[in-house]
C-alpha positions in Angstrom: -8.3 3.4 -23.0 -7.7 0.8 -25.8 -4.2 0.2 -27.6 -5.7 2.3 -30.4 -6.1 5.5 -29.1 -2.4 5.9 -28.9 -0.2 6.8 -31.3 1.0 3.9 -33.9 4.8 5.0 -33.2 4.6 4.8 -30.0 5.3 2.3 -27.1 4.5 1.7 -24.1 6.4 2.3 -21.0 9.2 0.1 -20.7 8.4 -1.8 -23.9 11.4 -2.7 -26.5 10.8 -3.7 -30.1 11.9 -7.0 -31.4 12.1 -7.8 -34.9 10.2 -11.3 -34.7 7.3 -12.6 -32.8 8.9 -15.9 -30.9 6.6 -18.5 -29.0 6.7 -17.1 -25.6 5.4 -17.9 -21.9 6.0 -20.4 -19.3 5.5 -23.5 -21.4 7.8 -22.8 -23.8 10.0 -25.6 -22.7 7.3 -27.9 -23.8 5.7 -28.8 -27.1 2.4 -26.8 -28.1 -0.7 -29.0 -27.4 -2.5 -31.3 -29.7 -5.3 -29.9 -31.4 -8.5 -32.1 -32.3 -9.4 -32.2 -35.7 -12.9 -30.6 -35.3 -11.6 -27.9 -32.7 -14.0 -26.2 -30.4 -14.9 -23.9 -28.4 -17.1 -24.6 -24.8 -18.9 -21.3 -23.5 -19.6 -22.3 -19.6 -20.6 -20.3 -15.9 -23.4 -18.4 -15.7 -25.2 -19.9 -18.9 -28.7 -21.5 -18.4 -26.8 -24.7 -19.8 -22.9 -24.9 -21.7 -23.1 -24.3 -25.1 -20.1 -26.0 -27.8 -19.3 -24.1 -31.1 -17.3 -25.4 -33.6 -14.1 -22.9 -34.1 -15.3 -22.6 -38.0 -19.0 -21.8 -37.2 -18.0 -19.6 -34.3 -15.5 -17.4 -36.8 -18.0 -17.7 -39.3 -17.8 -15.9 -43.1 -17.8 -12.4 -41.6 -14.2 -12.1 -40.7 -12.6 -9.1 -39.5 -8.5 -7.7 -39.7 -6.7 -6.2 -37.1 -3.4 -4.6 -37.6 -1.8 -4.4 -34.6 1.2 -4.2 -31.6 1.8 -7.4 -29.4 3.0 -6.4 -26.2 5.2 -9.0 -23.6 5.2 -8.6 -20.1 8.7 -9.4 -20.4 8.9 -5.8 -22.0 9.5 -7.3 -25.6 6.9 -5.7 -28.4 6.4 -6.8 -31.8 4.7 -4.0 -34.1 2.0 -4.2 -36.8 1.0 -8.0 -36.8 -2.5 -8.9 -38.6 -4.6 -10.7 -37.4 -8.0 -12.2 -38.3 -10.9 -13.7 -36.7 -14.2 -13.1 -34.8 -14.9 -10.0 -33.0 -15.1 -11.0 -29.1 -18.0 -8.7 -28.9 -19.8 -10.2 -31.9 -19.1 -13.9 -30.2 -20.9 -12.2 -27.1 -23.6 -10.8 -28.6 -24.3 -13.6 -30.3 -24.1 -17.0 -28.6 -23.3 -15.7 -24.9 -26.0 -12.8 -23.7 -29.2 -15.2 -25.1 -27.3 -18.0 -22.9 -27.3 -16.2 -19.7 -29.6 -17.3 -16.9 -32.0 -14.6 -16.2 -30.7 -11.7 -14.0 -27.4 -12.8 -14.1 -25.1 -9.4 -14.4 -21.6 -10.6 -16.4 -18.8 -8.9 -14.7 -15.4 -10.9 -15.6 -15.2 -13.6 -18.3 -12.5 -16.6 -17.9 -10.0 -17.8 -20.8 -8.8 -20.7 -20.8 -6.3 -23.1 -23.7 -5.8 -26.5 -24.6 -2.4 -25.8 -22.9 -4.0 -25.5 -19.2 -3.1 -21.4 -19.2 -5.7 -19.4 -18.2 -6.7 -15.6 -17.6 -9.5 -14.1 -15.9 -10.3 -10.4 -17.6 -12.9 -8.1 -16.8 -16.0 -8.4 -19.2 -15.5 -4.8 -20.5 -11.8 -4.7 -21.7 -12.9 -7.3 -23.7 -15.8 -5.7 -25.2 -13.7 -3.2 -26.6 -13.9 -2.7 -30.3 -9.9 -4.3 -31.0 -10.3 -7.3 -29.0 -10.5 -10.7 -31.5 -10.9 -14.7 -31.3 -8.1 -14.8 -33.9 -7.6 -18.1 -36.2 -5.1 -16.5 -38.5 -1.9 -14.4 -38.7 -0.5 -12.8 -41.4 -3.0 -14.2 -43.5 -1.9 -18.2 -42.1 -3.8 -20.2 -39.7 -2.0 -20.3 -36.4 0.2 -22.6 -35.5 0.9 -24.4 -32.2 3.7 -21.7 -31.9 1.3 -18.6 -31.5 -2.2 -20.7 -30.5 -4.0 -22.9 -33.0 -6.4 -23.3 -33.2 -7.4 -20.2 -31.7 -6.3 -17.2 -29.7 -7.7 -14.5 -27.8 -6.5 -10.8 -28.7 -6.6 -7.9 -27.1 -3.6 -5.7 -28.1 -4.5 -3.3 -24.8 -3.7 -6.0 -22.5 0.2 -8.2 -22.0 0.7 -11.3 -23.5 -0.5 -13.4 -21.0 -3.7 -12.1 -21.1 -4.2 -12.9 -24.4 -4.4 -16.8 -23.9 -3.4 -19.1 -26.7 -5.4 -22.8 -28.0 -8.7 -21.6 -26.7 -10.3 -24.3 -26.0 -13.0 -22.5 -22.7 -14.8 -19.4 -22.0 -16.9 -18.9 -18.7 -19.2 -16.0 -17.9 -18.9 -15.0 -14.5 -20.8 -12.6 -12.4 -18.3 -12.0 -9.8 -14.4 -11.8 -10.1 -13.2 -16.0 -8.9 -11.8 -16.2 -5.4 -8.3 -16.5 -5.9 -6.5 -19.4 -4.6 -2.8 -19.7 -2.7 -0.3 -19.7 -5.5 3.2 -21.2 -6.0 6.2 -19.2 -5.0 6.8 -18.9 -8.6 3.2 -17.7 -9.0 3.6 -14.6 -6.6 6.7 -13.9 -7.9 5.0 -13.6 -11.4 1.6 -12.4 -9.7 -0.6 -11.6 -12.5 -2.5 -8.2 -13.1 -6.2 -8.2 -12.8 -6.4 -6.0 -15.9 -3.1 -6.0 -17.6 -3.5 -3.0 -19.4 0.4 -2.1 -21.4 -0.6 1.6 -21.1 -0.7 1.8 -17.5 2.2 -0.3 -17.3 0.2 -3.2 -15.1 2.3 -6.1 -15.2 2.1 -7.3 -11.6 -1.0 -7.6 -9.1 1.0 -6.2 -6.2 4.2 -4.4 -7.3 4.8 -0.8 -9.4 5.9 -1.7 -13.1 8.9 -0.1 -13.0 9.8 -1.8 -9.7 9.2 -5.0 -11.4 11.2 -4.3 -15.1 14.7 -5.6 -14.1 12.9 -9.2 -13.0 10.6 -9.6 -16.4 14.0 -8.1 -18.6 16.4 -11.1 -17.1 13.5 -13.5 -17.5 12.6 -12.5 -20.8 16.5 -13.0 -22.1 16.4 -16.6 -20.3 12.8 -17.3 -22.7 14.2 -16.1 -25.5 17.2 -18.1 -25.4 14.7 -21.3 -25.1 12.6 -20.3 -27.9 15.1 -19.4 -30.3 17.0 -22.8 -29.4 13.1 -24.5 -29.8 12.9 -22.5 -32.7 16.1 -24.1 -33.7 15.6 -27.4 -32.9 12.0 -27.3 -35.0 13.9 -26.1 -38.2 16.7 -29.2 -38.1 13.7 -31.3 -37.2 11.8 -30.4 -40.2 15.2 -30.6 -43.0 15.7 -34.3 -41.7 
């Protein structure tokens, strides 16, 4: 079930609307990464051999809009953003399934940005028909605050599935063995599908168990990006 089979009024359990859409997530303490000036994209795993598209071919002239709700793990939501790009389907269709090596059965695909953050989704929540490889927003490019030179969106899924400056994408026919993560990481554990409607925000622990955490540390990153936000603004009047 997709974020638009629910009502546009609605939001999800334990979600809070916010009247602007900050740069979020761990590295927010840090400045976005450098983007080359002929950006790519490098399609890996379980192809015959990696393929590289150039961002601007892999969009291509056949754009398509998406209107729709951003949802933070933190249990912020910003409504009615628009977005426009490639449909991940489309990019599949296209470049990936003639790439595959013969026999191969794709079960998860792996995301990965310029800024090293990464998310491992299964391949059919990203088939769905609202999921985009998204160059602009509100009719801009993106910026380093919200992904150039490209982002992956899927407004079923939390933020951090929705992984900013791609840069990567691997086919995989298997889901990755996971490996032994920091304290901070299993605090944070990740959900294998992150889906907003069924409130998964953490691999192990019940949603509304884990609300409190994500509300205190969503009022500690919004303090730092409003401050980086801030700090941008006096930077740019000097």
């Amino acid at each position: 079930m997709t974020e638009t089979t629910h009502p546009r009024t609605a939001l999800p359990p334990g979600q809070r609307q916010i009247d602007f859409f900050p740069r979020f997530g761990r590295r927010v303490d840090q400045p976005p990464p450098t983007v080359p000036e002929h950006p790519t994209v490098v399609f890996g795993g379980a192809l015959t051999t990696p393929i590289e598209i150039a961002v601007e071919e892999l969009i291509g002239k056949d754009r398509r809009d998406l209107h729709a709700d951003f949802h933070c793990v933190a249990g912020w939501s910003v409504t009615d953003l628009q977005w426009e790009g490639v449909a991940f389907a489309e990019v599949y269709r296209r470049y990936v399934a003639p790439a595959l090596a013969p026999g191969t059965i794709v079960t998860h695909v792996r995301v990965r940005g310029l800024d090293g953050e990464l998310f491992v989704a299964e391949l059919d929540d990203l088939l769905a028909d609202d999921v985009l490889l998204a160059d602009r927003l509100g009719g801009r490019p993106l910026d380093g605050d919200h992904g150039a030179p490209l982002r992956l969106v899927n407004p079923a899924q939390y933020g951090y599935a929705n992984i900013k400056h791609v840069c990567r994408i691997d086919v995989l026919a298997g889901a990755p063995a996971a490996g032994s993560p920091a304290l901070v990481d299993r605090l944070l554990q990740s959900h294998p599908r992150a889906r907003v409607w069924e409130e998964e925000r953490h691999g192990t622990l019940p949603g509304w168990l884990i609300r409190p955490i994500y509300r205190l540390i969503k009022t500690v990153m919004l303090s730092a990006a409003a401050r980086h936000s801030e700090s941008g603004h006096q930077s740019n009047a000097k």
